[in-house]
PDB file of N, CA, C, O and CB in Angstrom:
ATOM      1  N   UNK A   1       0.849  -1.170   0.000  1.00  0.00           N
ATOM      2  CA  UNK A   1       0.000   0.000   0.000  1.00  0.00           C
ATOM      3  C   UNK A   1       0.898   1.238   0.000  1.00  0.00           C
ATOM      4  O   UNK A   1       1.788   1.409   0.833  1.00  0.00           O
ATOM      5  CB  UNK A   1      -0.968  -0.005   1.225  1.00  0.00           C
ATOM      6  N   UNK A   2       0.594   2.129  -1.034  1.00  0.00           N
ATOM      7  CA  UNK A   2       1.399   3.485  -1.098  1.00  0.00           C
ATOM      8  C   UNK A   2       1.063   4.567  -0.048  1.00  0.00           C
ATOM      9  O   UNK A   2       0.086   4.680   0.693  1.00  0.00           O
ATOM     10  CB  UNK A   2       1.166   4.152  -2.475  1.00  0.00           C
ATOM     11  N   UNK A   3       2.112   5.287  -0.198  1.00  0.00           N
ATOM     12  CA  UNK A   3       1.792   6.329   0.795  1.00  0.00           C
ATOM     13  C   UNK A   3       0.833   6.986   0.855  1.00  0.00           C
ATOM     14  O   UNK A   3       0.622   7.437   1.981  1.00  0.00           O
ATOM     15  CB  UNK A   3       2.472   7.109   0.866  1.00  0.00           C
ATOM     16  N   UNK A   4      -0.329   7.418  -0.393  1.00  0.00           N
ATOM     17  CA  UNK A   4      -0.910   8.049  -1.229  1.00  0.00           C
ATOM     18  C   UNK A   4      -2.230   7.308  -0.348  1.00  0.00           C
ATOM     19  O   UNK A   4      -3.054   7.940   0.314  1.00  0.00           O
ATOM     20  CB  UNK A   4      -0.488   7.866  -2.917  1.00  0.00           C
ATOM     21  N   UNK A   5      -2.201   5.919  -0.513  1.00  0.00           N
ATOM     22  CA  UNK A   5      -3.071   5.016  -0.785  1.00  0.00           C
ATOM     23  C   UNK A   5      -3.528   5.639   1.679  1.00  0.00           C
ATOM     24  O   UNK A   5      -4.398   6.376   2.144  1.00  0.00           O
ATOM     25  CB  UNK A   5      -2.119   2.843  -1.716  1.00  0.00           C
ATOM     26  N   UNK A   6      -2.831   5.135   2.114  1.00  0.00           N
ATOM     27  CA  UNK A   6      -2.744   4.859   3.587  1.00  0.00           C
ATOM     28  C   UNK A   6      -3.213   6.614   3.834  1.00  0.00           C
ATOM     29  O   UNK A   6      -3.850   6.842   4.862  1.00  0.00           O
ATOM     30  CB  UNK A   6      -0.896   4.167   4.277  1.00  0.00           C
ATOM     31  N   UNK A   7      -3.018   7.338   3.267  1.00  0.00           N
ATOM     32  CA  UNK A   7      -3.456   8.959   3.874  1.00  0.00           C
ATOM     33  C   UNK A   7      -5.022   8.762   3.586  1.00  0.00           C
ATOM     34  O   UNK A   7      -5.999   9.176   4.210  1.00  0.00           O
ATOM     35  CB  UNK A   7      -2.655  10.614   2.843  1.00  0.00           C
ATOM     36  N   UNK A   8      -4.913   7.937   2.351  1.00  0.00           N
ATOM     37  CA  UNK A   8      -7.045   8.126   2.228  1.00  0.00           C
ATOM     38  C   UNK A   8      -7.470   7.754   3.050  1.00  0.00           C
ATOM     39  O   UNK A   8      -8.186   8.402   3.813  1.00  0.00           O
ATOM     40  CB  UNK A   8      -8.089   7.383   1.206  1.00  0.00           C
ATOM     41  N   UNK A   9      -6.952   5.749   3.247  1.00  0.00           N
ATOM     42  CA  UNK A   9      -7.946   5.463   4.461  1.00  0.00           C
ATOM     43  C   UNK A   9      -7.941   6.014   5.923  1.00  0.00           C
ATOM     44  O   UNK A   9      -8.865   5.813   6.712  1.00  0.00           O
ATOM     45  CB  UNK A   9      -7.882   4.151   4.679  1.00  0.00           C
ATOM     46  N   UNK A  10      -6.485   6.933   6.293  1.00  0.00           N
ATOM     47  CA  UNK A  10      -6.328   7.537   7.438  1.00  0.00           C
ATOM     48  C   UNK A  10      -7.789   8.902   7.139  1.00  0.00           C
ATOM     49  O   UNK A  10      -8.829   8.988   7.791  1.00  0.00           O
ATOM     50  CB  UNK A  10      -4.433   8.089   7.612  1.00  0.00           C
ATOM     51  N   UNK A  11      -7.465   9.556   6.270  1.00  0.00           N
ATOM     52  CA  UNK A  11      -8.360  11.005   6.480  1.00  0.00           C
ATOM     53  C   UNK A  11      -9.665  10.398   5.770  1.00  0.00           C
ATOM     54  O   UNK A  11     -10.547  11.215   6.034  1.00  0.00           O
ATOM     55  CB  UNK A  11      -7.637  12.686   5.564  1.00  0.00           C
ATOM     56  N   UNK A  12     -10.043   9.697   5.247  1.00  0.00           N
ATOM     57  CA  UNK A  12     -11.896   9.498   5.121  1.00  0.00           C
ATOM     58  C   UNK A  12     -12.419   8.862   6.243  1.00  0.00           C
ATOM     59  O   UNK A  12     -13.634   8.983   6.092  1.00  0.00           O
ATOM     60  CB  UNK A  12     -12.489   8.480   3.818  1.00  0.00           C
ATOM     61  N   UNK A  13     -12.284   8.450   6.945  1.00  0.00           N
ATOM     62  CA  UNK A  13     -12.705   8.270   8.480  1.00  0.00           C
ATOM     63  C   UNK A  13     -12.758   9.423   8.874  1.00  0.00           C
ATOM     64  O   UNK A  13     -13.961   9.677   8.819  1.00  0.00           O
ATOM     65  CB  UNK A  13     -11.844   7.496   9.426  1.00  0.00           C
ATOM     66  N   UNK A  14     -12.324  10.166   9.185  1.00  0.00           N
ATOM     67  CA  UNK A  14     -11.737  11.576  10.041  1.00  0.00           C
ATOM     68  C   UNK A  14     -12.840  12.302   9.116  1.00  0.00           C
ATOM     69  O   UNK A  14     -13.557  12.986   9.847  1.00  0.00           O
ATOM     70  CB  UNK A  14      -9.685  12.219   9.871  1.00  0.00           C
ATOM     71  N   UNK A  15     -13.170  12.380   7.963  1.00  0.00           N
ATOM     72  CA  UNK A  15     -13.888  13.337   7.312  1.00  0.00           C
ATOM     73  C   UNK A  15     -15.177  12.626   7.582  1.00  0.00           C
ATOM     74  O   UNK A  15     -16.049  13.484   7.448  1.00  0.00           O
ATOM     75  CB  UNK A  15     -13.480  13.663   5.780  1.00  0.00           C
ATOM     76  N   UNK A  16     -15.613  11.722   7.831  1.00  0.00           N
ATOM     77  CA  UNK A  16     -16.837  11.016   7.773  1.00  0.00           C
ATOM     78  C   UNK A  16     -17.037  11.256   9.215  1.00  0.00           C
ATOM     79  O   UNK A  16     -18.185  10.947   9.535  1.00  0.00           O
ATOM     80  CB  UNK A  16     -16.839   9.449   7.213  1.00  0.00           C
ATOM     81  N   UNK A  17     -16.462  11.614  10.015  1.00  0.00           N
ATOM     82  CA  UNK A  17     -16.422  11.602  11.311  1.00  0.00           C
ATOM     83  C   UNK A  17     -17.133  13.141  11.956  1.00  0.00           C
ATOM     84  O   UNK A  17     -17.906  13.748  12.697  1.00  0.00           O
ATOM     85  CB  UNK A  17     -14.849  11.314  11.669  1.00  0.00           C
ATOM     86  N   UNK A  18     -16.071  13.093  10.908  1.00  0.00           N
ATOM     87  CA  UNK A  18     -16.492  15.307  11.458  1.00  0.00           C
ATOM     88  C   UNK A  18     -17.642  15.527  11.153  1.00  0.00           C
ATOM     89  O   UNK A  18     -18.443  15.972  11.976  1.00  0.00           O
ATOM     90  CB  UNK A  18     -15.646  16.889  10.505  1.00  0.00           C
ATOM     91  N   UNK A  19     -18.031  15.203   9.639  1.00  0.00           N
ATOM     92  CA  UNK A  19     -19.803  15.560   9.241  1.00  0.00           C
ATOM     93  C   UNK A  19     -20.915  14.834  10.022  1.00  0.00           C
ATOM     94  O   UNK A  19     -22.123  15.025   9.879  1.00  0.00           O
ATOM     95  CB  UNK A  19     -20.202  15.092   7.613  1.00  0.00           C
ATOM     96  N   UNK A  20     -20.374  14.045  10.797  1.00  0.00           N
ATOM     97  CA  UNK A  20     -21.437  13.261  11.433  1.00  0.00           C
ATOM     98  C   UNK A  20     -21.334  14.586  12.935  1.00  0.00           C
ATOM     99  O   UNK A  20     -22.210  15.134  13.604  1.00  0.00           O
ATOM    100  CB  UNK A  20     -20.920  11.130  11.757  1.00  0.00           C
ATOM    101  N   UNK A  21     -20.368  14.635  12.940  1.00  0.00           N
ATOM    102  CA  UNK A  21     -20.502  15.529  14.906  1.00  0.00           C
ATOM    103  C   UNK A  21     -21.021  16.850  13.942  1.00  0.00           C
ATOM    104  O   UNK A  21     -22.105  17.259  14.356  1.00  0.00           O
ATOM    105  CB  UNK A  21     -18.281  15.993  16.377  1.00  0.00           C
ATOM    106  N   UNK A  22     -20.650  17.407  13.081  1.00  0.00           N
ATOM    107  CA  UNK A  22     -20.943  18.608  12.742  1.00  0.00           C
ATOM    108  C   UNK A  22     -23.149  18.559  12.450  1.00  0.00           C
ATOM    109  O   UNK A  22     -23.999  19.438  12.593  1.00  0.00           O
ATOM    110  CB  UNK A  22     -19.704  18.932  11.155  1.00  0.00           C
ATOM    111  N   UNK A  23     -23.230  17.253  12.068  1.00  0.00           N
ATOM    112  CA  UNK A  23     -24.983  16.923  12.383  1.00  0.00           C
ATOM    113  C   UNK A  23     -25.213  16.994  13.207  1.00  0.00           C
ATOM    114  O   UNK A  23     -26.205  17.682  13.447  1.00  0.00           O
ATOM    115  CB  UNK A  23     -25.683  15.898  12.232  1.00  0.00           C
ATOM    116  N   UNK A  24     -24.540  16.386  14.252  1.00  0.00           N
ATOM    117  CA  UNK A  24     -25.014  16.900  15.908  1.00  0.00           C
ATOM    118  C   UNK A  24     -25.066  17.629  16.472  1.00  0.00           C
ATOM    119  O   UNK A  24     -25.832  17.792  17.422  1.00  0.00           O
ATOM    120  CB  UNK A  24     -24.722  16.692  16.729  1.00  0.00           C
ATOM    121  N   UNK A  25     -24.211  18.356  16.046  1.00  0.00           N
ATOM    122  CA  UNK A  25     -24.115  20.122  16.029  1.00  0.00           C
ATOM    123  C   UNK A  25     -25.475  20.645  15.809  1.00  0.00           C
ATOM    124  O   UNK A  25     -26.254  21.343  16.459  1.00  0.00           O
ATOM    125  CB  UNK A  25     -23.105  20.815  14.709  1.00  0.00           C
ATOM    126  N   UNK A  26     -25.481  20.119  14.776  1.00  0.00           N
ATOM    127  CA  UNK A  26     -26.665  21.194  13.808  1.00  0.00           C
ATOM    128  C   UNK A  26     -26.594  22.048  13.099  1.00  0.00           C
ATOM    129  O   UNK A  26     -27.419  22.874  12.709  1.00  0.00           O
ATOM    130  CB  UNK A  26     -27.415  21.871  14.274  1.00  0.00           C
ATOM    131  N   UNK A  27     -25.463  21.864  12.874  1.00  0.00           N
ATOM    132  CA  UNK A  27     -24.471  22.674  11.801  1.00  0.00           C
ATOM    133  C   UNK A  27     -24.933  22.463  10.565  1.00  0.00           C
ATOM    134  O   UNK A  27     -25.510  23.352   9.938  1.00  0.00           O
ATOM    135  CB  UNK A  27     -22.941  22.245  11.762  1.00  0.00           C
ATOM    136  N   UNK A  28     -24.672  20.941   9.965  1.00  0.00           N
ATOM    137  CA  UNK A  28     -25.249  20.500   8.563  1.00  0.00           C
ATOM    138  C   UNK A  28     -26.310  20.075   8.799  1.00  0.00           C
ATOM    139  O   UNK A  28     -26.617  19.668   9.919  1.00  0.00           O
ATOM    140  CB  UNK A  28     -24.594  19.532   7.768  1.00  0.00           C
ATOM    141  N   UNK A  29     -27.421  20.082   7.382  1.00  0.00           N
ATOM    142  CA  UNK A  29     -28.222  19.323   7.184  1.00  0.00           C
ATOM    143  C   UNK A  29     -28.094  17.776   7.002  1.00  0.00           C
ATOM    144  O   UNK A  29     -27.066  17.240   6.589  1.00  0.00           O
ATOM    145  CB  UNK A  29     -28.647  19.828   6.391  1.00  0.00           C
ATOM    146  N   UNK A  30     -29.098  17.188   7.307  1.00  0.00           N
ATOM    147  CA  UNK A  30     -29.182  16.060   6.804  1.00  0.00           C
ATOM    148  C   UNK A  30     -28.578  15.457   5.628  1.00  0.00           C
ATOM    149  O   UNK A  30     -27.541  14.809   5.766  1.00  0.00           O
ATOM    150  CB  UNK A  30     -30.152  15.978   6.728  1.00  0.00           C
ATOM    151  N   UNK A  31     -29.135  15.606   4.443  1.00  0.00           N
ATOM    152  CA  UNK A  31     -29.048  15.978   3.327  1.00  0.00           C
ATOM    153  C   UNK A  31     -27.267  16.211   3.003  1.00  0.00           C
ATOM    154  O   UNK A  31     -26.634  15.404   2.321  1.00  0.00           O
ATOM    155  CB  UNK A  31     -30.044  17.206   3.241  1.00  0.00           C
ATOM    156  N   UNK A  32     -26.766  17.205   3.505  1.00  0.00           N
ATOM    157  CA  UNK A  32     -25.233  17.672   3.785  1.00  0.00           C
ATOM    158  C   UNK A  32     -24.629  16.973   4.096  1.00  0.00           C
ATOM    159  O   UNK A  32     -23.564  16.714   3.535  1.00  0.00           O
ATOM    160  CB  UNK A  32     -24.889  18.493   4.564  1.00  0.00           C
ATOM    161  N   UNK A  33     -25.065  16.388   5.117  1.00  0.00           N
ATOM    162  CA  UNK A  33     -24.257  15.218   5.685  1.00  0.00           C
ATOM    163  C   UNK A  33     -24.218  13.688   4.983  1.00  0.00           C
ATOM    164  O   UNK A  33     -23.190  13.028   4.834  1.00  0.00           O
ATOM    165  CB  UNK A  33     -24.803  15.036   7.082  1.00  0.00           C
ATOM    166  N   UNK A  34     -25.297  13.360   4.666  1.00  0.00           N
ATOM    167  CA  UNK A  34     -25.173  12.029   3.529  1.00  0.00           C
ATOM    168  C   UNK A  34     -24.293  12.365   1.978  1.00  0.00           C
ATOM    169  O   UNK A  34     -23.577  11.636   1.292  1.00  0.00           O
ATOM    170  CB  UNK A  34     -27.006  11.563   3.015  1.00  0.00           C
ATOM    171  N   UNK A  35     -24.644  13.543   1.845  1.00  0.00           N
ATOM    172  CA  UNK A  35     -23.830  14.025   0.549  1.00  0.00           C
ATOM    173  C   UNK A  35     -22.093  14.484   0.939  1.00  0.00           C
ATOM    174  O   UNK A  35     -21.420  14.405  -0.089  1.00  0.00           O
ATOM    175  CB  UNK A  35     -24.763  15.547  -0.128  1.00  0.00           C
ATOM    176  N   UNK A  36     -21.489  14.809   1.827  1.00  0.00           N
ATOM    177  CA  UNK A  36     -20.409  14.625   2.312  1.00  0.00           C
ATOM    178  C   UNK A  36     -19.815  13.058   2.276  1.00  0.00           C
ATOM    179  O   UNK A  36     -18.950  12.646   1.503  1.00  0.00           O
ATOM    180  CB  UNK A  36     -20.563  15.178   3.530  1.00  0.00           C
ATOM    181  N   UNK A  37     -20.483  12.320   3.281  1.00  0.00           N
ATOM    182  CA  UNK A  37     -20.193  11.396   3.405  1.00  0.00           C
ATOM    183  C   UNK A  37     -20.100  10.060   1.948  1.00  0.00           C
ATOM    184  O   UNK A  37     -19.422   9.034   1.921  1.00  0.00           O
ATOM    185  CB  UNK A  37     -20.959  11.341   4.438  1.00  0.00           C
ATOM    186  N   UNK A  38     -20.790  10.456   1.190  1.00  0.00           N
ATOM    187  CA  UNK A  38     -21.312   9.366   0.529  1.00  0.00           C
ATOM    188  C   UNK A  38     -20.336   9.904  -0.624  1.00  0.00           C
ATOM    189  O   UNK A  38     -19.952   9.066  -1.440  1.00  0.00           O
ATOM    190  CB  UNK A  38     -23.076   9.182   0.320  1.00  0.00           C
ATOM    191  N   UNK A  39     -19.851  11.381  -0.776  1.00  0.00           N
ATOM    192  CA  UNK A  39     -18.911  11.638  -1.843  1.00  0.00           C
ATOM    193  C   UNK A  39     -17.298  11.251  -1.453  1.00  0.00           C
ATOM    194  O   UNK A  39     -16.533  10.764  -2.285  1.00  0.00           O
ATOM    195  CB  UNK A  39     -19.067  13.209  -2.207  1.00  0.00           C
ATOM    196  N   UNK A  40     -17.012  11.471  -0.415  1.00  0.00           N
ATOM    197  CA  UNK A  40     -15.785  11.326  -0.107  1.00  0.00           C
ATOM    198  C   UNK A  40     -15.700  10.007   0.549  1.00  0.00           C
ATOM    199  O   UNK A  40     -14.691   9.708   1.188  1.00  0.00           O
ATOM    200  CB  UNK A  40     -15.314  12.411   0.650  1.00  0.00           C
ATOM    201  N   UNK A  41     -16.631   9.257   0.437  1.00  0.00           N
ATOM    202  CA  UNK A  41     -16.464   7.595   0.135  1.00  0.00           C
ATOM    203  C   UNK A  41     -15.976   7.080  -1.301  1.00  0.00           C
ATOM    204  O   UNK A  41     -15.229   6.143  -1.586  1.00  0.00           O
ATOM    205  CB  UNK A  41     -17.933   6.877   0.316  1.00  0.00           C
ATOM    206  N   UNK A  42     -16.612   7.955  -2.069  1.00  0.00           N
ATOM    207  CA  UNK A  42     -16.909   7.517  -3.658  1.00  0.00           C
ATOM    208  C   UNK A  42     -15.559   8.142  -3.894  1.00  0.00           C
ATOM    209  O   UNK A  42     -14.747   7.389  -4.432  1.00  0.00           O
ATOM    210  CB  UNK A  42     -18.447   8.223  -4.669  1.00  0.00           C
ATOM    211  N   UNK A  43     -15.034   9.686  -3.528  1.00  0.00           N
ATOM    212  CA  UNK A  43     -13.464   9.898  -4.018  1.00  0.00           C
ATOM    213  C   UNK A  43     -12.769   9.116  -3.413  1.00  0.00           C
ATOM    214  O   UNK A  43     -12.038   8.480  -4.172  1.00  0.00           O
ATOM    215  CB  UNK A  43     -12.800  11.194  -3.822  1.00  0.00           C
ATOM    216  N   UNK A  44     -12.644   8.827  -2.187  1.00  0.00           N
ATOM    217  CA  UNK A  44     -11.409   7.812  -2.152  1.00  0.00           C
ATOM    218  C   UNK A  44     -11.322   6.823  -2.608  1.00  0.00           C
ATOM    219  O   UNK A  44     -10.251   6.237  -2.768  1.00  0.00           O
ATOM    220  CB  UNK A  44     -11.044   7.441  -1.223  1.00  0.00           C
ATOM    221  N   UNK A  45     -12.971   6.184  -3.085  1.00  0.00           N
ATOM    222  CA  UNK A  45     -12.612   4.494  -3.400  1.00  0.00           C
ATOM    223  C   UNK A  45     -12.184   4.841  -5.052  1.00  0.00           C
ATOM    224  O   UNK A  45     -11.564   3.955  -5.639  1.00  0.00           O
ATOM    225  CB  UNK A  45     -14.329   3.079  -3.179  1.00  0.00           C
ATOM    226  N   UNK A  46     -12.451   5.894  -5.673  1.00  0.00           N
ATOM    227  CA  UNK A  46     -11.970   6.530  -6.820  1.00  0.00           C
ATOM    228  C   UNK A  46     -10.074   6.460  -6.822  1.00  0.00           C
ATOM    229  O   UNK A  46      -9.307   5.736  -7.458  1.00  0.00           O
ATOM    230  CB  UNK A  46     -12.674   8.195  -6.749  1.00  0.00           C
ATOM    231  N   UNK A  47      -9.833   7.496  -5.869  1.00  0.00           N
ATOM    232  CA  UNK A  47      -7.920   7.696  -6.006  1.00  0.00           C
ATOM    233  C   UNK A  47      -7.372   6.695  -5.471  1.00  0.00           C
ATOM    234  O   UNK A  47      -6.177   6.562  -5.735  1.00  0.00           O
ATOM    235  CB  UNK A  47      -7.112   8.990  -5.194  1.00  0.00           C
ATOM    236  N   UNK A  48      -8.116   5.493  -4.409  1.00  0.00           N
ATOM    237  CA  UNK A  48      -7.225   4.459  -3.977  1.00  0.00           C
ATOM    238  C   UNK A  48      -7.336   3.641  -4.954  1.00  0.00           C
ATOM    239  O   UNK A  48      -6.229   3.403  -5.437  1.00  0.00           O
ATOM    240  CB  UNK A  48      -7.453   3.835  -2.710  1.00  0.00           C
ATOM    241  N   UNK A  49      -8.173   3.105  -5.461  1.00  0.00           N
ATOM    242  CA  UNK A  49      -7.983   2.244  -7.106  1.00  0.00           C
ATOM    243  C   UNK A  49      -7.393   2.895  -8.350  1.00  0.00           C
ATOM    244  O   UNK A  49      -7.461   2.351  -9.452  1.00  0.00           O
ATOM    245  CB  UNK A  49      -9.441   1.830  -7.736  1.00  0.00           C
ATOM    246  N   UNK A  50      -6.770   4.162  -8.128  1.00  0.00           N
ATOM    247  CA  UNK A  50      -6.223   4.358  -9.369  1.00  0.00           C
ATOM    248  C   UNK A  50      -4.694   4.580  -8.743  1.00  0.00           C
ATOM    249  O   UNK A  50      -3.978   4.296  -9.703  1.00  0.00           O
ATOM    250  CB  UNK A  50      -6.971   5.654 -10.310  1.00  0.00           C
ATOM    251  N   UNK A  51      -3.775   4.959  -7.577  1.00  0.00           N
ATOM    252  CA  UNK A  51      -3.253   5.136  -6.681  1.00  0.00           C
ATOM    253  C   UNK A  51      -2.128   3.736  -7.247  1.00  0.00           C
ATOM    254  O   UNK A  51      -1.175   3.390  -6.549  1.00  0.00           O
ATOM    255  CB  UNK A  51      -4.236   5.234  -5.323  1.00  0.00           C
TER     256      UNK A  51
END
């Protein structure tokens, strides 16, 4: 696994993480928050298969 590869799965947790407390917040919408989450699932599984 590249270096490239190990920073995604380190920071998409961490980003999936934050939009979820930032819902609890009440910061984001609903809506915001599935669309965060569900994109920066889809980019990393994007740059770690091309990586």
């Amino acid at each position: 696994m590249s270096e490239a590869q190990m920073g995604l799965v380190t920071a998409t947790p961490i980003i999936i993480l934050f939009a979820i407390a930032l819902r609890k917040m009440g910061v984001l919408s609903t809506v915001a928050t599935v669309s965060a989450v569900s994109l920066s699932v889809a980019i990393a599984a994007v740059l770690f298969t091309t990586q």
